[in-house]
N, C-alpha and C positions, 0 to 999 in steps of 0.2 A: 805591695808597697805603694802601687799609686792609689788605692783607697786611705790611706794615712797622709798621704799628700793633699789629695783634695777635702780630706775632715781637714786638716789644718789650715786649708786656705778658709772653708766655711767657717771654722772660727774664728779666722783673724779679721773676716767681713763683720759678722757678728760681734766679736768686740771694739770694733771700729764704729758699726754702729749705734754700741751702748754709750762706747767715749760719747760718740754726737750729741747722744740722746740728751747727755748728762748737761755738755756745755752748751746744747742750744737748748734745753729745755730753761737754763738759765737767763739767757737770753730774751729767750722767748714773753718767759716770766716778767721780766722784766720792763721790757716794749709793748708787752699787751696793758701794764697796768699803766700806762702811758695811754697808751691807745684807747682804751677802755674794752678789750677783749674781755670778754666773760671768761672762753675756754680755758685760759691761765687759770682759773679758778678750780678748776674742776678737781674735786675729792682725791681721785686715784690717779690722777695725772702726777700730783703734787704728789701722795704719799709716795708712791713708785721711784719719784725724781729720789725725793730724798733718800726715801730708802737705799737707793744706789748708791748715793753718793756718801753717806753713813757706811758702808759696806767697803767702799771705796778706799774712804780712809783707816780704816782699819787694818788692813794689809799691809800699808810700809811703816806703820805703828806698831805691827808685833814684830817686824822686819821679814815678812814672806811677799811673793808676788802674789798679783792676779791670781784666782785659780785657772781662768781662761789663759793669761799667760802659761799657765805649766803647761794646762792643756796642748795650748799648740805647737810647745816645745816639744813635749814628749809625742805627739802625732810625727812631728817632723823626723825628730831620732827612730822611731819606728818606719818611716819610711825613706829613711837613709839621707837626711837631708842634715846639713848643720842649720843650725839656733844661734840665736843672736846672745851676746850677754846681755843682762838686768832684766828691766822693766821694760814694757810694749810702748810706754808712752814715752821713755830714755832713747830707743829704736828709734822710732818714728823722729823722733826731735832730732837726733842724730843725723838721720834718714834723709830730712827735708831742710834743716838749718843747717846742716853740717856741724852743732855744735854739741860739746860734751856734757850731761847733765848729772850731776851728782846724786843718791838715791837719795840727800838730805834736800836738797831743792825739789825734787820730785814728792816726799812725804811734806814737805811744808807747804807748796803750792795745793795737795790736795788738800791739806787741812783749811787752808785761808778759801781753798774754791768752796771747802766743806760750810765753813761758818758765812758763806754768802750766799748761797742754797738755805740755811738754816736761818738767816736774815731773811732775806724774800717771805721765807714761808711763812713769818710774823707781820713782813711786811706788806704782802700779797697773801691774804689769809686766804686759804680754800672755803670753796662753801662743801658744804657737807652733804653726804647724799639728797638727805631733806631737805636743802636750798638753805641752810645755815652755816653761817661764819664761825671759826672758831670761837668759842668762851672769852676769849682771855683779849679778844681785839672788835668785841660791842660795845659801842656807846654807853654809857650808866646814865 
């Protein structure tokens, strides 16, 4: 039982630091084309980002969780622990605001985080392995 406890903490560090990843990559994204950071740039930085966050929204648009949420739900019931109801980031926000978030605010907040991820990416083009910008945002 306490090997299912401690996978379940490992995954909830690990999705915790993917959340990060997603909203300080945003972040990041953003301040560096400010700043004039190159690394904001970089090819697989960006597809990765979005790809996540693509992925992201997806989940409470077909109405299922995280699979890392199941994940560490079902770790936890395997190791004799109770689980929280909803979503990981419904928890946490519960957790640290004390406030209750509905799954329709939680699926709209990622879609609006989604399409500002997918802004960025047009509007901070990556350059491309090759040290090329996207097509679609060179000069003519």
């Amino acid at each position: 039982m306490l090997v299912y406890r401690v996978l379940a903490d490992v995954t909830i560090v690990f999705h915790a630091l993917l959340a990060s990843f997603v909203v300080l990559g945003l972040v990041a994204v953003l301040v560096g084309r400010v700043a004039g950071w190159q690394w904001v740039r970089n090819f697989w930085f960006r597809t990765i980002h979005l790809g996540l966050i693509a992925t992201i929204v997806v989940f409470p648009l077909i109405g299922g969780l995280c699979p890392l949420t199941d994940l560490e739900k079902w770790l936890r019931e395997q190791g004799g622990q109770e689980t929280y109801p909803g979503s990981f980031i419904a928890h946490w926000i519960h957790e640290l605001l004390f406030v209750e978030v509905s799954s329709t605010v939680i699926a709209v907040s990622y879609c609006a985080f989604g399409v500002a991820v997918l802004a960025a990416f047009f509007w901070v083009p990556p350059r491309w392995p090759q040290g090329r910008k996207l097509e679609s945002n060179r000069r003519k």
